[in-house]
C-alpha positions as CSV (number, residue, x, y, z in Angstrom):
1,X,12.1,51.4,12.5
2,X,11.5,51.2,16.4
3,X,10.4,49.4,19.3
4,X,6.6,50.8,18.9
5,X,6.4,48.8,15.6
6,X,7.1,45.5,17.0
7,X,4.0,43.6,17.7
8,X,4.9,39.9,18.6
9,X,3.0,36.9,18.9
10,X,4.9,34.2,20.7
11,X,3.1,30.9,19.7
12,X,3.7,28.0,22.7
13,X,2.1,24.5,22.7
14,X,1.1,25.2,26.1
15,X,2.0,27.1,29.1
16,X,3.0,24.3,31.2
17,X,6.2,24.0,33.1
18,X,9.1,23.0,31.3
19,X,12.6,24.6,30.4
20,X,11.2,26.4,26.8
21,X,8.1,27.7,28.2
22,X,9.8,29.2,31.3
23,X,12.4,30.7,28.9
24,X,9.8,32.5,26.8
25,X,7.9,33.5,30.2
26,X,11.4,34.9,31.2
27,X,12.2,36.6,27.9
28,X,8.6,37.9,27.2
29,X,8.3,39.9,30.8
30,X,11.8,41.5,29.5
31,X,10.5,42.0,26.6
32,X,7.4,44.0,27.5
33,X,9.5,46.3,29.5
34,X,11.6,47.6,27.1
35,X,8.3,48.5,24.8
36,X,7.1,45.6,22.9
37,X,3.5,45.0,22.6
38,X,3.4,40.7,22.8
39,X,0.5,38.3,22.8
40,X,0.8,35.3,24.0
41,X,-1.2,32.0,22.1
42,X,-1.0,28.1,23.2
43,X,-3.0,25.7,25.5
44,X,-3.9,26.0,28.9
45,X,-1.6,24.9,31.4
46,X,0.3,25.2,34.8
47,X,2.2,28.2,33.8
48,X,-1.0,30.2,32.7
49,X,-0.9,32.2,36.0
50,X,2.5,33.4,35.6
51,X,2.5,34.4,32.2
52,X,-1.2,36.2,33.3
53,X,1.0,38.4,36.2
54,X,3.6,39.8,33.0
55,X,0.3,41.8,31.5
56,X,0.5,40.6,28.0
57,X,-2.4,39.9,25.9
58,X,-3.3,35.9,26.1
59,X,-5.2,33.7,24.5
60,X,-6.5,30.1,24.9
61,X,-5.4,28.0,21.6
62,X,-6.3,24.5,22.0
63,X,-3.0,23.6,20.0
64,X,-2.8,20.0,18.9
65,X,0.2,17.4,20.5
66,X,1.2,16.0,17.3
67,X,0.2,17.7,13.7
68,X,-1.2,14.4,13.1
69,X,-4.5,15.5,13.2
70,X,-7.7,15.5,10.9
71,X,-7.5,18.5,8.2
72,X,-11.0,20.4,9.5
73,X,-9.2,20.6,12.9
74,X,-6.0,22.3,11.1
75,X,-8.1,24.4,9.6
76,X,-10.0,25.4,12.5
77,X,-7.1,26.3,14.6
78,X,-5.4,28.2,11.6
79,X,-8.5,30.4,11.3
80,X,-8.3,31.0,15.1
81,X,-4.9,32.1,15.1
82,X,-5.5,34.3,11.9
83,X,-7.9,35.9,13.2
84,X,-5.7,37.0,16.6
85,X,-2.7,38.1,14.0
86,X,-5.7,40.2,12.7
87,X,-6.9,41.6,15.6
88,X,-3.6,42.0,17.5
89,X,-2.1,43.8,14.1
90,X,1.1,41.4,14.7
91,X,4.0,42.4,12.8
92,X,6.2,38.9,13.4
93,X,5.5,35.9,14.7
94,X,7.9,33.7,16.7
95,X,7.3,30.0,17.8
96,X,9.3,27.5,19.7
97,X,7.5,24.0,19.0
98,X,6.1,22.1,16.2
99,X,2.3,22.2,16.5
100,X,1.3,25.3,17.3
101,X,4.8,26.6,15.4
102,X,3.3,25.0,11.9
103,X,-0.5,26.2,12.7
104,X,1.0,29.9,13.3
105,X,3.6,30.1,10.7
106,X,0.9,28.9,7.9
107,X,-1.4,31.3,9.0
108,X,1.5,34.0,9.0
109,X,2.9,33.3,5.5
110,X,-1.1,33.9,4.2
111,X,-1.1,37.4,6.1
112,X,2.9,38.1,5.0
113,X,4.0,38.4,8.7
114,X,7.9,37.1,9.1
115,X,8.0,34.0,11.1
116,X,10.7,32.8,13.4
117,X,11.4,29.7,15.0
118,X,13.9,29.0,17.5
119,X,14.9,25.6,18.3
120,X,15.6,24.0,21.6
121,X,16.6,20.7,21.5
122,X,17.1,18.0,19.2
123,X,13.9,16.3,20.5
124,X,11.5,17.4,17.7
125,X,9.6,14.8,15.2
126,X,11.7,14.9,12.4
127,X,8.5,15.3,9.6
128,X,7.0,18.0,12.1
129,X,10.3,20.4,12.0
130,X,11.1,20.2,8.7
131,X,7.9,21.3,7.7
132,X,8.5,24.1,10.2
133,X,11.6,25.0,8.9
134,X,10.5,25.5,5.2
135,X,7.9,28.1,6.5
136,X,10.4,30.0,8.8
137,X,11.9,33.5,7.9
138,X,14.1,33.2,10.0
139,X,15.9,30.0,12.6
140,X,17.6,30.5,15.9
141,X,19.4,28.1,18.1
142,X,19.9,28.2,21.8
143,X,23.3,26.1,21.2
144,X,25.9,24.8,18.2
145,X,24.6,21.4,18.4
146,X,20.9,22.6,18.0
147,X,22.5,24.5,15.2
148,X,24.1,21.3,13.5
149,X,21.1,19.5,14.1
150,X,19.1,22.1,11.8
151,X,21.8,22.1,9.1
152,X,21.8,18.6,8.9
153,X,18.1,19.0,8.3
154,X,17.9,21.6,5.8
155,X,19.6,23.9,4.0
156,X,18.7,27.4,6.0
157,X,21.3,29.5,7.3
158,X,20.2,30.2,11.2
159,X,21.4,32.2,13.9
160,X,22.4,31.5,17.8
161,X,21.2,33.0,20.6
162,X,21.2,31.6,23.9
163,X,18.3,30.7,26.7
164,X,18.6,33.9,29.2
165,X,18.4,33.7,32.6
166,X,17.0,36.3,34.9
167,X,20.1,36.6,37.2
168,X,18.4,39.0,39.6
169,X,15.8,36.8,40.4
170,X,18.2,33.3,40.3
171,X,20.8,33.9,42.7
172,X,22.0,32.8,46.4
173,X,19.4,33.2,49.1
174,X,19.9,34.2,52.8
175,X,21.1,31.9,55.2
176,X,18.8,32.2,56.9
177,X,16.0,31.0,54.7
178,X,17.6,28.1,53.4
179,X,17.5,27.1,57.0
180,X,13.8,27.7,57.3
181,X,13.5,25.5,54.1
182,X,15.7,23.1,55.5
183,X,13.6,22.7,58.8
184,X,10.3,22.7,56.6
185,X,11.8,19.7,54.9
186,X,13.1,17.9,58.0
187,X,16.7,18.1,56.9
188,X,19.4,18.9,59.7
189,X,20.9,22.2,58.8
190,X,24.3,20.8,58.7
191,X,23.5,18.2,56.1
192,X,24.7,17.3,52.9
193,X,22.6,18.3,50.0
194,X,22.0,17.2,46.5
195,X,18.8,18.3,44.2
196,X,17.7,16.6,40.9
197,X,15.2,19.0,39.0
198,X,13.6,17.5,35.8
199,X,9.8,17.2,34.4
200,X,10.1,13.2,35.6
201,X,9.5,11.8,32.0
202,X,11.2,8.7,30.8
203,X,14.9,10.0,30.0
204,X,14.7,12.3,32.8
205,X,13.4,9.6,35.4
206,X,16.0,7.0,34.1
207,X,18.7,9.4,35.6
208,X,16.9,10.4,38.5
209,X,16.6,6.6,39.2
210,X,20.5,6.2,38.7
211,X,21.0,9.6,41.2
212,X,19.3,7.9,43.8
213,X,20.5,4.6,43.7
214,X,24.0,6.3,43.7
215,X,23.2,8.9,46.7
216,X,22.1,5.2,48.5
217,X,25.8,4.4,48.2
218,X,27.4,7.9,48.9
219,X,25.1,7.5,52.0
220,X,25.5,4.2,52.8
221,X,29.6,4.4,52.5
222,X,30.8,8.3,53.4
223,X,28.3,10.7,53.7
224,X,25.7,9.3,56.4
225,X,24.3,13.1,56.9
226,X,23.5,13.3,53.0
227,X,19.9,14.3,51.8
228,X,18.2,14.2,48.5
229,X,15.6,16.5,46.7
230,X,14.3,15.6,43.6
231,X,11.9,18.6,42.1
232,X,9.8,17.3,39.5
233,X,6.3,15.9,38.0
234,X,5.6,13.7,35.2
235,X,4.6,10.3,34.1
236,X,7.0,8.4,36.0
237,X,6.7,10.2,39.4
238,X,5.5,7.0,41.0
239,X,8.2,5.1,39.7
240,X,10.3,7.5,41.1
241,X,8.5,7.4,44.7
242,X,8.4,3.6,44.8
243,X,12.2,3.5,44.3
244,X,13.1,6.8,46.8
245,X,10.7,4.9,49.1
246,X,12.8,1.1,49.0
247,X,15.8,3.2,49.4
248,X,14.7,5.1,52.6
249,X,14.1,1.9,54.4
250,X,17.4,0.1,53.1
251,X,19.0,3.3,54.7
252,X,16.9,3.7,57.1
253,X,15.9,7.4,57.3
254,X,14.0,9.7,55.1
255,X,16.6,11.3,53.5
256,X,14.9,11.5,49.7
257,X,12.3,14.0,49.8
258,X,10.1,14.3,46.7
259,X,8.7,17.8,46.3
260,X,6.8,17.3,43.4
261,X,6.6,20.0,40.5
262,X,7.7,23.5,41.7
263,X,7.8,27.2,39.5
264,X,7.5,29.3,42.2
265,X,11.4,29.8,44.3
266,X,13.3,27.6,42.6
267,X,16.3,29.8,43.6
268,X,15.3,28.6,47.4
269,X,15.9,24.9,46.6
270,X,19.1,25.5,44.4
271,X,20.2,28.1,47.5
272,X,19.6,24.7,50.5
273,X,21.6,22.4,47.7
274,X,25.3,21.6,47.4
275,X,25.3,20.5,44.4
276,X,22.8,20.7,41.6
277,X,22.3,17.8,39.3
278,X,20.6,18.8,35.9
279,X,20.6,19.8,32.2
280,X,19.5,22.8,30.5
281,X,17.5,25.7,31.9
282,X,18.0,23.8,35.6
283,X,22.3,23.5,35.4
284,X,22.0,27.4,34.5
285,X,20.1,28.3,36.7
286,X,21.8,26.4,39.4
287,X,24.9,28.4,38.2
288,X,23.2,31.3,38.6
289,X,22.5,30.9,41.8
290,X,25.8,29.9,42.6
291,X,26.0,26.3,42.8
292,X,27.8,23.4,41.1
293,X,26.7,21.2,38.9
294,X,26.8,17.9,37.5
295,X,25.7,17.8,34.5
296,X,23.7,14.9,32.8
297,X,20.6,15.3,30.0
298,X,18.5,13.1,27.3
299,X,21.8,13.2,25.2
300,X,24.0,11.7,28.1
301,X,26.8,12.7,30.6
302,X,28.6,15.9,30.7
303,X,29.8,15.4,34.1
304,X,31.0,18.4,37.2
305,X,30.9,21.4,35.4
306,X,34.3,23.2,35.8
307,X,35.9,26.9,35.1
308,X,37.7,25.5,32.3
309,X,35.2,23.3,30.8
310,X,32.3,26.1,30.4
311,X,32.6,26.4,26.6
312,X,32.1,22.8,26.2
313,X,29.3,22.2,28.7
314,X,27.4,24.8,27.2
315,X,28.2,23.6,23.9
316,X,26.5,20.4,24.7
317,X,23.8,22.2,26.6
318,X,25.3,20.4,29.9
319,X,24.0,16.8,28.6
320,X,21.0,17.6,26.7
321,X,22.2,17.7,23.3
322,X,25.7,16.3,23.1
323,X,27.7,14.2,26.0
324,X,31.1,13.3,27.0
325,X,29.9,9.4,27.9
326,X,26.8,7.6,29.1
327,X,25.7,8.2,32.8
328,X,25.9,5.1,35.3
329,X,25.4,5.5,39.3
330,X,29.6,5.0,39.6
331,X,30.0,7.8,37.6
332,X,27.6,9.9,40.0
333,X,29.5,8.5,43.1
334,X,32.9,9.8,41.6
335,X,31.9,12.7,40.6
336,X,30.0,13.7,43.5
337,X,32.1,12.4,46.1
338,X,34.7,15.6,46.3
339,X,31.4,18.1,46.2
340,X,29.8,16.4,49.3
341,X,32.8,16.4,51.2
342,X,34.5,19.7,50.7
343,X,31.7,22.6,50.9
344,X,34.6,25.0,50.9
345,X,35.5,23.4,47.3
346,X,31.4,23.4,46.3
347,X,31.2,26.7,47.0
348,X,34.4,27.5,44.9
349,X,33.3,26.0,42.5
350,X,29.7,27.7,42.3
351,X,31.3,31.7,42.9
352,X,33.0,30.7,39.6
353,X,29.6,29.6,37.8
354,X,27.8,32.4,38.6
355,X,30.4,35.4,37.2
356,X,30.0,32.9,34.2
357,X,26.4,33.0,33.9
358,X,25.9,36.5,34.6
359,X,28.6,37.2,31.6
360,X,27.3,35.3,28.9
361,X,23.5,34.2,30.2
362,X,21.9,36.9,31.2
363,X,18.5,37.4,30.4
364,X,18.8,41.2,29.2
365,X,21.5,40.6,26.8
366,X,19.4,37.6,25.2
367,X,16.4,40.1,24.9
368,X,18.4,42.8,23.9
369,X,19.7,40.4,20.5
370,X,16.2,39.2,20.0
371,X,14.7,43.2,19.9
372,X,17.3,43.9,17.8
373,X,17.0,40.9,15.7
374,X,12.8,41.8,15.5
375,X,13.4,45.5,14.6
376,X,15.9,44.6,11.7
377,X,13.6,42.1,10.3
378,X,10.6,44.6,10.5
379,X,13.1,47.3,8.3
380,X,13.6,44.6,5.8
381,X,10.4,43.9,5.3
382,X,9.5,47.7,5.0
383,X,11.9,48.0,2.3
């Protein structure tokens, strides 16, 4: 069994932003150039452009939000996708959310094609995943506490593989262009820097809205050069605004700066920040590109990410599915207080997260697990 035998179908809800979707954007470009022939299936979205420059095969599936949906619209979207698997001659199918993850599988266990599911979070509607579960081949988990949340579940044996990050592309900028950002932005080139990068939905926003009210008093009381970027869309973006707007005038100077939701250069706003407050993709990325991070998710607060607490950041996916406490604006101060006044300790600190990230995150090593993981599945099957 070989690479020219693997014939994928990655099954997304849509290709918006967000942490999953860029991770299979990520993954399937690495993918494709080490031989696999992938199709790509969900929803239109903001991402559809990116994933359209990688070459794959892609097609429109108007997948549902919830699988609460009227039967004859099931059944329509499982005859869509069957007919792709047909077309495409997939050999496994691999899905990363409920919806279009149930739609696909069912459509795969008809046509006998192994399915795989890999879980990201411990967000998903309990009924929808279990259901996912039982019609999985085979279950990966980007971290142990995904992996105990899917034990606790079921009883399926499953696998972990981490999120990859492509290290080439996230990684420290010029100096020289951070300070063209920088002047774009209207922030002094010797200022004080923190960015907040989140979709800016209600979990999310809470702790952006704690961030800034803290950054008002880091501002306010030591750091008057300090500026803010929060990079981000969602629901609660002009909850967001209103608040970064009242806190500009209390301090009076512009020094939030809302840039809305960004894919393309990321690594140019992690490269202008000092410190990188996130969760997830964001806090490894961040790393990547050679920053600190404080780390804070839906789950709750991880805190500064140091050398000898890797192991148990990443266990907890830095926030996002287990915490050391709850996050409050004090705890921000504290913890970022010592980052925005020592860049020669930041920058220590962020040397020592990148070696990390490139040991144990890169995005070749994840695709190279994931090939191999494909190919054995495709020799069981053949036997």
């Amino acid at each position: 069994m070989n690479v020219q035998s693997v014939r994928i179908l990655m099954a997304l809800d849509s290709l918006d932003v967000g942490g999953t979707e860029t991770h299979v954007l990520s993954l399937a470009e690495e993918l494709i150039q080490r031989g696999v022939y992938l199709v790509i299936a969900g929803r239109e979205g903001k991402l559809l452009s990116e994933f359209k420059k990688i070459g794959c095969p892609i097609y429109l599936v108007n997948f549902p939000l919830t699988l609460n949906i009227e039967e004859e619209q099931k059944k329509d979207l499982y005859e869509k996708i069957r007919t792709i698997m047909e077309k495409e001659k997939i050999t496994i199918v691999h899905a990363h959310q409920t919806p279009s993850g149930f739609i696909t599988f069912s459509a795969a266990k008809d046509l006998g094609i192994p399915a795989i599911f890999t879980v990201h979070g411990t967000y998903y509607p309990k009924s929808e995943i279990i259901q996912v579960l039982k019609l999985s081949s085979l279950i990966i988990c980007v971290s142990p506490p995904t992996q105990k949340y899917i034990e606790e579940l079921n009883d399926q044996s499953s696998i972990i593989i981490p999120n990859g990050i492509n290290t080439s592309q996230y990684t420290l900028i010029d100096d020289s262009e951070v300070l063209d950002l920088k002047k774009q932005l209207g922030i002094p080139p010797d200022a004080a820097t923190i960015l907040y990068s989140s979709r800016l939905n209600w979990a999310k926003a809470n702790i952006c809205m704690m961030l800034l009210r803290a950054c008002k008093d880091i501002k306010l009381s030591f750091a008057p050069n300090l500026h803010v970027i929060i990079v981000g869309d969602g629901p609660r973006f002009h909850d967001i605004q209103n608040l970064a707007n009242l806190i500009n005038r209390t301090c009076k100077d512009e020094f939030i700066h809302l840039i809305g939701e960004k894919y393309h250069d990321m690594q140019k706003y992690y490269s202008m920040a000092d410190c990188v407050v996130g969760t997830g993709r964001v806090a490894l990325e961040a790393m990547a590109c050679s920053k600190p991070v404080i780390a804070v998710g839906n789950h709750g607060y991880f805190g500064l990410v140091r050398k000898e607490e890797y192991e148990e950041a990443w266990y907890c996916y830095f926030g996002d599915h287990a915490s050391k406490k709850s996050c409050s604006r004090f705890t921000l101060v504290h913890d970022l207080k010592p980052i925005v006044s020592s860049k020669s300790y930041a920058e220590k600190i962020g040397s020592d997260a990148r070696k990390w990230v490139v040991d144990q995150f890169d995005i070749h090593q994840s695709a190279e697990k994931l090939l191999n993981l494909y190919i054995s599945m495709l020799g069981d099957t053949a036997t």
